[in-house]
N, C-alpha and C positions, 0 to 999 in steps of 0.2 A: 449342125446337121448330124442325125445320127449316121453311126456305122453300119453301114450291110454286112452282115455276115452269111455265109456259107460253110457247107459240110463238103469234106473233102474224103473220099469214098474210091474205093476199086470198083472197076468194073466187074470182074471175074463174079460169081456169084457166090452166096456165104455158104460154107461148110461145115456141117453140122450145127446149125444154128448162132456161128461167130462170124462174124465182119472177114473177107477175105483180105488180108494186111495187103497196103498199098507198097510197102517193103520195108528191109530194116531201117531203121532208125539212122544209120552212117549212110544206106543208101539215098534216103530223101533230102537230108543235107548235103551229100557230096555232091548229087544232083540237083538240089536246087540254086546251092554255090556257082554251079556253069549260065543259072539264069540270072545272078547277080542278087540272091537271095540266102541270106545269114544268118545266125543268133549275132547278138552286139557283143557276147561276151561266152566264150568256150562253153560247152555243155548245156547253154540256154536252148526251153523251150519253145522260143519265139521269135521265129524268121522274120529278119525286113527286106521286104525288097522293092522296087519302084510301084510305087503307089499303093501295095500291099502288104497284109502280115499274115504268118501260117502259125500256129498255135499248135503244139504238140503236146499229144498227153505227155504228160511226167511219166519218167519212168519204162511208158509204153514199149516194147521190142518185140518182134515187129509191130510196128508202125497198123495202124487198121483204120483208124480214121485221124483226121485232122478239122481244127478251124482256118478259113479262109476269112479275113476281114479286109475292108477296100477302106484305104484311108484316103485313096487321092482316085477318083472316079474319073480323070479328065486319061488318065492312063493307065490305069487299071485293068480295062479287058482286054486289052494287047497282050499286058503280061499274063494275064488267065489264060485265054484261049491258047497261047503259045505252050505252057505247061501243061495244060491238061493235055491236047494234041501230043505233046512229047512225053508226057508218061501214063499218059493212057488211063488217066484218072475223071472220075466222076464228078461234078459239082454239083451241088444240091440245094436248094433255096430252102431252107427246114419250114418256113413260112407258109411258103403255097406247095413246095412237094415239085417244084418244078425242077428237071435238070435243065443246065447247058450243053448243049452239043457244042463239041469245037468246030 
């Protein structure tokens, strides 16, 4: 079965023609570490956490966008809609252009 993926977006609106950064780089790990969401190994770009993965630019500081990918769909939008509601981020279906509201 394939992966659904997602774009992971600020709300706030872009500024001067750049992605409004969702936050730094130590703020969306240290934050997503409270939702039980990690790299597997120090300084990794790719968060796991129950039933998801977040995919970070390399490099990126501030943080402006991210991938969302659902590895396990039976529990998966519990942990989205909980995160997104808690940091106030957009999700984005790049496919149809639809968002989620939490």
């Amino acid at each position: 079965m394939p992966r659904r993926q997602f774009v992971i977006l600020s709300r706030q609106p872009a500024v001067d023609g750049a992605l409004a950064p969702i936050g730094s780089r130590t703020q969306v790990i240290e934050g997503l570490a409270h939702c039980n969401t990690a790299p597997d190994a120090p300084g990794g770009d790719v968060l796991y956490g129950p039933g998801v993965e977040f995919e970070l630019p390399p490099g990126q500081d501030p943080v402006r966008q991210m991938l969302l990918s659902i590895s396990d769909d039976d529990i998966a939008w519990v942990v989205i809609m909980r995160i997104a509601r808690e940091f106030g981020w957009k999700i984005l279906d790049p496919q149809t252009g639809r968002e989620f509201q939490p």
